[in-house]
C-alpha angles and dihedrals in degrees: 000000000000133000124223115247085226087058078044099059095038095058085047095053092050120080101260092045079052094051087044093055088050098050099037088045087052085057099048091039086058093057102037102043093162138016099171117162095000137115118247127194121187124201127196116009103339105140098108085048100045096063088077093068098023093099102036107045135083098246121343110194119174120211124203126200112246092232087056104042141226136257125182124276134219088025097207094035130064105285121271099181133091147191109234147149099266079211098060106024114197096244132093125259109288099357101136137070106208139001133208116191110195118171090359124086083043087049093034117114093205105029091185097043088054083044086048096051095037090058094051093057084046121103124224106300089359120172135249124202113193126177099183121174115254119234088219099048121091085238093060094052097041114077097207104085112054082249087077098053110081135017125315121215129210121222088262082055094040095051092042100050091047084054098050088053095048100256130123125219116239113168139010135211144171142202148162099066090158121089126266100243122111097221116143090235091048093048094046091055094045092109091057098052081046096061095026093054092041090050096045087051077219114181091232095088105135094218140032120222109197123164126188151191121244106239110228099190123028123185118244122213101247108236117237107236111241116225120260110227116195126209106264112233122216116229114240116189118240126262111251126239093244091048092057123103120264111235 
């Protein structure tokens, strides 16, 4: 099931959407230090993410599902965002650099067709970004932040579903160790779940950060030729001239 881009932005406007978007962008800055000079593409509902790479590379478009909708974005600049089919996204073969999936391939009702599609707008050795929810996080299990809508994926999911669509995983990372509740105390000691919960390498993270590398060329299996039988034919003798009827 889908989220409305208008249930999106709100979480993002209150404080623990706020927290969240300081601890998930942390994640994704550690891993994508720098972007100059590249072309980033978001999918799903990237923008408070976006903002990290939107001065320094080369182009930074964020593109929205139709069944989630679409808001503008940035909201003083000429818009960079866009409404699209996830499935047949409006960009040529290869043409970006990185992308970075936030509240998509959870909320996706065909997870390999978006990596598919994904690969394909995808350059040589391009780069994904994806912050998927952890089943074994309390995000995960509480419906009142957009982590607990879709379906979460564990790190086995995650690295077979990248395979199957011809990436490799490169690098992990975790975040929102802290729980989901918007209490003042809670909010106030976020930093220090955060750093407790890093440092422990504890499993509760609610959500995973994995980025990989398109695969331009992937092995098949060569196939054994099976044998090819013919029908045997059994030899009959000719008939002789003399043996031939007369006309």
């Amino acid at each position: 099931m889908s989220l409305d881009v208008v249930d999106l932005r709100n979480f993002y406007a209150q404080r623990l959407g706020t927290a969240a978007r300081r601890f998930v962008g942390r994640g994704i800055r550690k891993l994508w230090n720098n972007t100059a000079g590249e072309r980033v593409l978001g999918v799903g509902y990237t923008t408070p993410y976006l903002g990290l790479f939107r001065e320094e590379a080369e182009r930074c478009l964020a593109f929205m599902p139709a069944r989630q909708g679409a808001v503008k974005w940035p909201t003083a600049r000429p818009a960079l965002a866009s409404l699209v089919d996830p499935y047949e996204m409006p960009l040529t073969d290869g043409s970006m650099d990185r992308v970075l999936l936030v509240h998509a391939l959870e909320m996706s009702e065909d997870a390999g067709a978006l990596l598919r599609e994904v690969w394909r707008v995808l350059n040589a050795g391009g780069r994904l970004l994806i912050v998927v929810p952890n089943p074994r996080g309390l995000w995960a299990r509480m419906d009142t932040t957009p982590f607990g809508h879709g379906r979460p994926y564990s790190r086995p999911q995650i690295i077979q579903f990248l395979r199957d669509a011809w990436f490799t995983p490169v690098s992990w990372g975790d975040a929102l160790y802290v729980p989901p509740i918007s209490r003042g105390w809670f909010l106030r000691s976020s930093a220090a779940w955060e750093r407790t919960g890093a440092a422990l390498s504890a499993p509760m993270a609610g959500v995973h950060i994995v980025e990989a590398t398109k695969q331009v060329y992937r092995a098949i299996p060569a196939r054994r030729e099976r044998p090819q039988f013919a029908p045997a034919l059994n030899p009959a003798p000719s008939p002789r001239v003399s043996e031939l009827p007369r006309g």
